[in-house]
N, C-alpha and C positions, 0 to 999 in steps of 0.2 A: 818658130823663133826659139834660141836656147836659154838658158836659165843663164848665161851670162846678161843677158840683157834685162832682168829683172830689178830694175832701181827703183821704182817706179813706187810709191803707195800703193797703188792700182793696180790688176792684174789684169791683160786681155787675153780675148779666147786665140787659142791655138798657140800660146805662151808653155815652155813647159821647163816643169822644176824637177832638176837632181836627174835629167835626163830620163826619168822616170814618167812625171805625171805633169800629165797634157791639160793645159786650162780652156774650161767650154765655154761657161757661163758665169754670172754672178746668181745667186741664190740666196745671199740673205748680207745683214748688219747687222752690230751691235757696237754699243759704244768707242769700242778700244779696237775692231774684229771687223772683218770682213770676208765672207764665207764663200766658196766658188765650187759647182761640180766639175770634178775632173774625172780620166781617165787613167786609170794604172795602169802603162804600157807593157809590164811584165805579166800582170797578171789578167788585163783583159775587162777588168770590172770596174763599177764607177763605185768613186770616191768623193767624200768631202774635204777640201783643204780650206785650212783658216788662216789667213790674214791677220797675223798681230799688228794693229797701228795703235802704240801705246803713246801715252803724251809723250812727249821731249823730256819734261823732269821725271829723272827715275826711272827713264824706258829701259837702260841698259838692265838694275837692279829686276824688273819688270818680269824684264827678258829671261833673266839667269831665277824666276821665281818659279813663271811659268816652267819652262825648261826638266827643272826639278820635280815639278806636278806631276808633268807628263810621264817622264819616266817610271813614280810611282805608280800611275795608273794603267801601264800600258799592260800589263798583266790583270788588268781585272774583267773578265768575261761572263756575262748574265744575259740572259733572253733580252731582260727589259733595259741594259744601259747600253747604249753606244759607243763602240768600241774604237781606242784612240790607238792610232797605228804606230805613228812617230812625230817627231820634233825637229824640224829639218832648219840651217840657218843659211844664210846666200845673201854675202855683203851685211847690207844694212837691216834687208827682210828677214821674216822669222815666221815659221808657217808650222800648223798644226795639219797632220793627213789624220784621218776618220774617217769608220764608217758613214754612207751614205745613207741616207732611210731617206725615200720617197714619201712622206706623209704634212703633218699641219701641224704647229704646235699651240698646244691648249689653248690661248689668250687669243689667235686667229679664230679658231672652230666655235668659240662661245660667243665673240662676233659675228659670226656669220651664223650660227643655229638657235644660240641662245643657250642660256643653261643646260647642264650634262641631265639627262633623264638619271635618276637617282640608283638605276642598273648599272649607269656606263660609271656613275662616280665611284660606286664600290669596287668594279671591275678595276679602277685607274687607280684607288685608292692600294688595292692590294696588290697592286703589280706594281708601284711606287717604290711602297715599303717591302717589297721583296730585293729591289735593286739597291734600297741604303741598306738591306741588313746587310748584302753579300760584299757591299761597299768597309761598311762601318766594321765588320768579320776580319775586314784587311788591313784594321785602321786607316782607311780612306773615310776623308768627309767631303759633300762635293761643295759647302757653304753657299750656295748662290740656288738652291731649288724656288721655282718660280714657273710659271705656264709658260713664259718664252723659252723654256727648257724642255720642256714635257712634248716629244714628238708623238704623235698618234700616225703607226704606218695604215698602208690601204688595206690592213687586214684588223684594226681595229687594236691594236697591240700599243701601247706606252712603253715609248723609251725616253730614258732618261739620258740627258748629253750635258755636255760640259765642265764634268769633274773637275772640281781645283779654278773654274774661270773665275772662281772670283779674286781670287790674287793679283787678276791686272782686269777684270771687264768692269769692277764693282765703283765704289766712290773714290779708287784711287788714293786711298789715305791709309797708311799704316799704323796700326795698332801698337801700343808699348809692346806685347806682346808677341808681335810681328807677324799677325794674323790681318787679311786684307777684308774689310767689312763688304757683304754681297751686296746685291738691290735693296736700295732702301726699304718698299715698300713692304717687302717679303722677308727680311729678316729679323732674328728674335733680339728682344729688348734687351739682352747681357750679350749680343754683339755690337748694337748700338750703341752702349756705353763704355766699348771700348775693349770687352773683355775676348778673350779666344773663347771660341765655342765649341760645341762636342756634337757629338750625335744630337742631343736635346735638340740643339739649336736647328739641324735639319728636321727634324720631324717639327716644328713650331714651323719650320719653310712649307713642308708638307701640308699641314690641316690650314694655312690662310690659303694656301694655293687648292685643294679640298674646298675650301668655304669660298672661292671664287668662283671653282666650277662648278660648286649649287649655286650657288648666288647670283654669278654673272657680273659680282661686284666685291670689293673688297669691304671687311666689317665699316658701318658706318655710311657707307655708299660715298663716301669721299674719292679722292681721284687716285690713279694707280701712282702716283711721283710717292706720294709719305705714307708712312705705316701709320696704322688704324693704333689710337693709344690703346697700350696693353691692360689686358682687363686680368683678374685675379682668377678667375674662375672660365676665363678661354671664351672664345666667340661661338656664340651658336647657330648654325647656318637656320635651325628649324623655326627664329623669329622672323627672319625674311621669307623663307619657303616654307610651311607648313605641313606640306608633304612630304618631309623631310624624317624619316622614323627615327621615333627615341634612342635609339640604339647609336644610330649613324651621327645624328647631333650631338652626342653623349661621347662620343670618340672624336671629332674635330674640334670639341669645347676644350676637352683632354690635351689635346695635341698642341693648341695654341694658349693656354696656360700662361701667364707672363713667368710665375717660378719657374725654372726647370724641373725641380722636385717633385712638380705636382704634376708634367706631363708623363707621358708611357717611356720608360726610362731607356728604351731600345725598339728596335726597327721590329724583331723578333716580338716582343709581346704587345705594340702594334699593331702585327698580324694577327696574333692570338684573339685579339679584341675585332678584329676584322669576323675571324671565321669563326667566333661565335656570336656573333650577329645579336640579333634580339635575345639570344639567353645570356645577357650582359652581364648576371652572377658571374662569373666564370671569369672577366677580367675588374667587375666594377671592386670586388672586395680588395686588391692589389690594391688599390690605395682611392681613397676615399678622395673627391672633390673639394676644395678650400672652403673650408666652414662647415665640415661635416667628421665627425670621428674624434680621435682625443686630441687635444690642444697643445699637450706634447709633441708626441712622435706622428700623429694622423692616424694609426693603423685604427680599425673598426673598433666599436664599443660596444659594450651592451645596455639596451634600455635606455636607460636616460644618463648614464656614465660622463662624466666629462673628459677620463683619462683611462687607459688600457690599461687589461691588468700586469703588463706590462712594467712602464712606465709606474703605475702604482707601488711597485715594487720597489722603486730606486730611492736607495739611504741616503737621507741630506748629505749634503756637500758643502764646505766652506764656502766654494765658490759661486753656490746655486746664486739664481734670480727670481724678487719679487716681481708678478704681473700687479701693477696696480693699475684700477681705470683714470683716467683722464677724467676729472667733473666738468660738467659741461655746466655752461651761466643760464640759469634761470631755471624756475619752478617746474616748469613742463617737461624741459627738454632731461630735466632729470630723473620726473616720472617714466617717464618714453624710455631712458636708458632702463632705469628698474627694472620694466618689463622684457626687456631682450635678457638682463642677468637672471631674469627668475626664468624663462624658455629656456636659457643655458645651464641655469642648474635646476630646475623642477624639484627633482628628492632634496634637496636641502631645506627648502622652502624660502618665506621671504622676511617681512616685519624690518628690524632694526636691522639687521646685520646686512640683507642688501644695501640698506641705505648707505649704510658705514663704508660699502667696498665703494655705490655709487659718486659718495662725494670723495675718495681716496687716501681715508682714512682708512681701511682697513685693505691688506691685500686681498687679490681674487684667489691666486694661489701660485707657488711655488716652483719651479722648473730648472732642468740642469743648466749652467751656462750657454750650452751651446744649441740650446731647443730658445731661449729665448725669441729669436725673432722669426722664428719659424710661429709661434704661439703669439706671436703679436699679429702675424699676418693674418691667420686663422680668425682670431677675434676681431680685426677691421674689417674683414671679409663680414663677419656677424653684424657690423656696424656699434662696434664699442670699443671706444677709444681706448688705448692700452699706454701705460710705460713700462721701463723695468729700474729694479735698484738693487744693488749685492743687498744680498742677503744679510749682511752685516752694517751695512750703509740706510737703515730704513730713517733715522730721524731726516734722511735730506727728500724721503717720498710723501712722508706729512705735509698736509694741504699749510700755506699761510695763515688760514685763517686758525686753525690749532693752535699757534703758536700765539697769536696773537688773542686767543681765549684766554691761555695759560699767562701769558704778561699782564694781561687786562687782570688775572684774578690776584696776581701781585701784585699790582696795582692799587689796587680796591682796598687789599687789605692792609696797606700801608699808608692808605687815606686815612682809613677807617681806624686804623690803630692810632695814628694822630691825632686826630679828631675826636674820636670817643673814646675807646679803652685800648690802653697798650698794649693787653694782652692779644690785639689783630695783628700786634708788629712783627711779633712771630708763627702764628697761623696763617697770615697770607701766603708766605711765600713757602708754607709746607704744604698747603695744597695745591699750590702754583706746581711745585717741585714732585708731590703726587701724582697729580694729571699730567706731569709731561710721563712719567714714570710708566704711566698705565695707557697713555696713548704709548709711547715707543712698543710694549707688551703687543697692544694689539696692532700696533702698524708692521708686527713679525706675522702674526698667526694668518695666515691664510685662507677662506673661508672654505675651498677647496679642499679638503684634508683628505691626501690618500691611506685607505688602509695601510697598515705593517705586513710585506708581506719579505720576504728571505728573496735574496737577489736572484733573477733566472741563469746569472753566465759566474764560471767561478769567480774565486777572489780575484784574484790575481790577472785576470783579462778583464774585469770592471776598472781595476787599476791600472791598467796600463791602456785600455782604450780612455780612459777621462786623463790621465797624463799627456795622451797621444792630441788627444783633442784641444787642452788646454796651451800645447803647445805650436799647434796650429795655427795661421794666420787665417783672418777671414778670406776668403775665397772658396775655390772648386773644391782643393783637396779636403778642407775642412767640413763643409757641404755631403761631399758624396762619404768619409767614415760615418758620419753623423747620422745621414740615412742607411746606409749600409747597418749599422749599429741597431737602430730602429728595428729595419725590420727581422732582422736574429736575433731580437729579442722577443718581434712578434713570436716569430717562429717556434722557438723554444719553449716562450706558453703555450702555444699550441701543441707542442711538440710531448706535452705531461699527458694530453689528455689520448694519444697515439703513440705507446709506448712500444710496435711493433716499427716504428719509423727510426730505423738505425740511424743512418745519414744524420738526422738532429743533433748525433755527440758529435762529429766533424767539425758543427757550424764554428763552438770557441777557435779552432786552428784555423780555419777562415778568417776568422777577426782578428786574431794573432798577425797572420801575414796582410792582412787589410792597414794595420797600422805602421805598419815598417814601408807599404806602399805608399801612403799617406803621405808622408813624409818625404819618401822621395820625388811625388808628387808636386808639394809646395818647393823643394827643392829645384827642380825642373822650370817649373812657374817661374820663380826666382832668377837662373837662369837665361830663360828666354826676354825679360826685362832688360836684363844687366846686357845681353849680346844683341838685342835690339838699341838702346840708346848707345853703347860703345858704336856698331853698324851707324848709327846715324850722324856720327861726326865724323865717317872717312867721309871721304870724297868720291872715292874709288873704292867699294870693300873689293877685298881680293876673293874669291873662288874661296879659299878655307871658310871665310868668314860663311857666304850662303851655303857651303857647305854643314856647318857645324848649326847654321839656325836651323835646318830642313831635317837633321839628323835628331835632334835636341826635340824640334816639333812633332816630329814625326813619335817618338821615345813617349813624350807626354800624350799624345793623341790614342796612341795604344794602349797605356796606364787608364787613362782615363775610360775606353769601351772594356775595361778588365773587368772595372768597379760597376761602370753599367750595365754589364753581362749578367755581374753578381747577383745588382739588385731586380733585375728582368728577374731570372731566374728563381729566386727566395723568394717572389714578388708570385709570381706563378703558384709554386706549392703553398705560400697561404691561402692563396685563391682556391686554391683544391681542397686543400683539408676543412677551410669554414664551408665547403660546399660537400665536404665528406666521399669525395672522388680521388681519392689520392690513393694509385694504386705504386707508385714507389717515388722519393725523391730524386731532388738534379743531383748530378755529381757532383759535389760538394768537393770532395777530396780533387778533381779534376779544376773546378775553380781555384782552389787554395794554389796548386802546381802554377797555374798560368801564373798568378801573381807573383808566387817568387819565382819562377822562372825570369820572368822581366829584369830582373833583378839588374842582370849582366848586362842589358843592354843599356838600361836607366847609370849604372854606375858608369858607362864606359863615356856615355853622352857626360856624364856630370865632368868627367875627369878631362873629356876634347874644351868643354865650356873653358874648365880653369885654366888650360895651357893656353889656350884662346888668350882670355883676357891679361896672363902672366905676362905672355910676350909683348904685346900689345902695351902694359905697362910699361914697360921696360925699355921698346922701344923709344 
């Protein structure tokens, strides 16, 4: 039968398409898909072809999403992913051809054997992240990593299939951002809410899909339909399996992170953390687990520190923010906070002045705007409730009852001056007027007080990264300088005490060109907003229109593995030099290139957006 007769949803055997490829059997579903071995008539070999049956609303958009996937991906060739041939359309159908693999995908095999022996998970584990590095390399992300992904052939090998199916397999809902959210179950918590996701967001796919096949169950042992609430500090498979080595639990707790910040910031030092196995120095000091390290930036401390020497470094700012704690109601529950601020600060000690932070009269300490809530996370993580308040704004972080001390003593003394001697008529309310004077003093001082120490990066790039940042919208772009920021400043403290480590004068032109990317970054962001909601009130976008999202998406998805390279990378040689292995740094100079290289490409996208939305006005 020819491929003219193909109208059908449904395909039968000995059906064949494009003249080409002969349908034998059915072999698999999935929501929107249906999968069939065929025969490539030219070339002799079996194939997989897939069945797009997307819903009715939106199938065409669907269609023209997919379409665009494929072609990015048809160029991407790894041992371990499954190689997508073409994109073929006939009438109404629309058919994906792939390679074939004979094997079982992950979520069948652990049904049927039960959990991965703790060889086969490392084995799967680093043949996973070998297939998203070389993915993530190409600015491909596959959004939808999951065990009904993960084929295991007869020779014990992980491939990975599907790239991009989450733009029509997943929940069918687009994002502002015009990013299509994968399997509920399996994907990370800032795609659930809506946001485009990065690399992060695959490797958070990766360690719950990891902690399934230790587990045999998803965190929580709930059902595979909903994701497991996201936890601060990542799920650890070794609470359910035991025999689970520190190492291996210490990397899928990592990996599944609810921040992004706090997971392995690329597929590449993922691996790293893979094959140094139980000598976990080697990737643990890259960045410390939520509630551990300085309360700023995260990078390591020493002793009992509560801030890097780093971060101790950095000259107040108009803009900075008060941390003050949250007081909690009643006697106990205050004592109980006491002792978690006196375990977080120890060398300080305790007496009056913890008390003063505990009931939130006094702050804990100080930090730049854009670490604020990065340093609130850290301390709820500790389990102490935090706010913040400019720096210049502290009379509105004074508890109530302060206030209502200071009235009360103006009060009194204007009783008292009536009533007994005149002379209270003017002493109440100058001590009223005192104690607010000397609360405000101390509701600035901080209890935390970092040494004076001379800034690590010149003038002139402290000032233009805190402008860059300032100017920033909350989001990715502002996120990833921030970190980025962070840890080149680790570095560079590090970097005094290894003064044979050239590469470290590079890092300021690295952050130089970090911020001009930044920028184009939220710009981008912005962007894909503005041409996703104009897209949602055609009726019909025309081809320019997916054309210009996929182009625009595509522009930001590469910016974005720029900065995650960077910080893998910078992330690595801290790891070496606190472990004093550091026999030369990354190309620093080769980082900085890629970033403005992009340049061309991110302006040409900005500049199709504008003509985009011009005409479209106009019209």
């Amino acid at each position: 039968m020819t491929s003219e007769h193909v109208i059908a949803p449904h395909l039968r055997g000995g059906m064949v398409l494009q003249r080409r490829y002969e349908i034998r059997k059915e072999i698999g579903r999935g929501g929107s898909s249906i999968v069939y071995l065929a025969t490539d008539r030219e070339l002799g070999s079996e194939v997989a072809v897939k069945l797009l049956v997307p819903p009715p609303i939106g199938a065409e958009t669907a269609r023209e999403r997919m379409r665009r996937e494929v072609q990015s991906v048809r160029g991407l060739t790894h041992p371990n992913v499954v190689a997508v041939y073409d994109y073929l359309e006939e009438g109404e159908a629309s058919f994906i051809v792939m390679e074939y693999v004979d094997g079982v995908d992950l979520r069948k095999l652990v049904a049927r054997r039960g959990p991965l022996a703790v060889e086969d998970a490392v084995g799967l584990a680093r043949e996973m992240a070998a297939a998203l590095q070389a993915a993530h390399g190409r600015g491909i992300l596959h959004r939808d990593v999951k065990p009904q992904n993960l084929l295991i052939d007869s020779d014990g090998v992980a491939r990975l299939v599907d790239f991009g199916a989450a733009r029509l397999d997943g929940l069918a809902t687009i994002t502002q951002s015009g990013a299509l959210i994968g399997t509920l179950s399996y994907a990370a918590p800032e795609v659930l809410a809506g946001e485009r996701g990065d690399a992060r967001s695959d490797l958070y796919s990766l360690g719950l899909t990891l902690y399934f096949g230790l587990c045999g169950q998803l965190p929580g042992g709930g059902a595979n339909r909903m994701p497991p609430a996201p936890r601060p500090e990542g799920f650890a498979p070794r609470a359910v399996r035991d025999e689970v080595p520190a190492w291996l639990d210490a990397i899928v707790a990592r990996s599944t992170a609810a921040d992004p910040s706090w997971r392995f910031p690329s597929a590449s030092s993922l691996l790293d953390a893979i094959a140094a196995g139980d000598e976990g120095d080697r990737w643990e000091v890259e960045n410390l687990p939520v509630g551990g390290g300085c309360l700023v930036c995260g990078a390591p401390v020493q002793d009992d520190a509560t801030m890097c020497a780093a971060c101790a470094g950095l000259s107040a700012r108009a803009d900075d923010r008060l941390i003050y704690v949250r007081p909690p109601a009643g006697r106990s529950a205050r004592r109980e906070l006491v002792g978690r601020l006196d375990q977080l600060t120890p060398s300080l000690g305790g007496g009056a002045e913890l008390l003063a932070v505990a009931r939130g009269r006094r702050p804990l300490l100080r930090v730049p705007r854009v670490s604020a809530d990065r340093a609130l996370l850290r301390l709820g993580a500790r389990e102490i409730p935090a706010v913040t308040a400019a720096a210049g704004s502290a009379w509105n972080a004074l508890p109530a009852s302060f206030y209502a001390l200071a009235l009360a003593t103006v009060a009194m003394g204007l009783l008292t001056g009536a009533m007994v001697a005149p002379v209270f008529l003017w002493s109440g309310p100058v001590v009223g007027a005192t104690l607010l004077l000397l609360g405000h003093r101390v509701a600035q001082r901080p209890l935390v007080v970092p040494l004076e120490r001379p800034s690590l990066l010149p003038e002139e790039i402290e000032r233009r990264v805190v402008e860059t940042l300032s100017r920033l919208p909350l989001g990715t772009a502002r996120s990833l300088l921030a970190d980025l920021t962070a840890i080149v400043r680790s570095v560079v403290g590090a970097a005094t005490r290894e003064p044979s480590l050239e590469s470290a004068d590079e890092l300021p032109g690295l952050l130089a060109a970090a911020c001009d990317a930044a920028l184009d970054l939220a710009s981008l962001d912005e962007s894909l907003v503005r041409l996703e909601a104009q897209r949602a009130r055609l009726e019909d976008p025309a081809p320019k229109w997916m054309d210009a999202l996929a182009r625009c998406g595509r522009a930001r998805d590469r910016l974005v593995q720029r900065f995650l390279d960077s910080i893998s990378a910078l992330g690595a040689m801290r790891g070496h030099m606190a472990a004093d292995r550091l026999a030369e740094g990354p190309d620093i100079a080769g980082l900085t290139r890629e970033l403005e290289e992009d340049a061309r490409r991110r302006a040409e996208a900005a500049a199709e957006v504008e003509r985009l939305l011009d005409s479209t006005l106009r019209g």
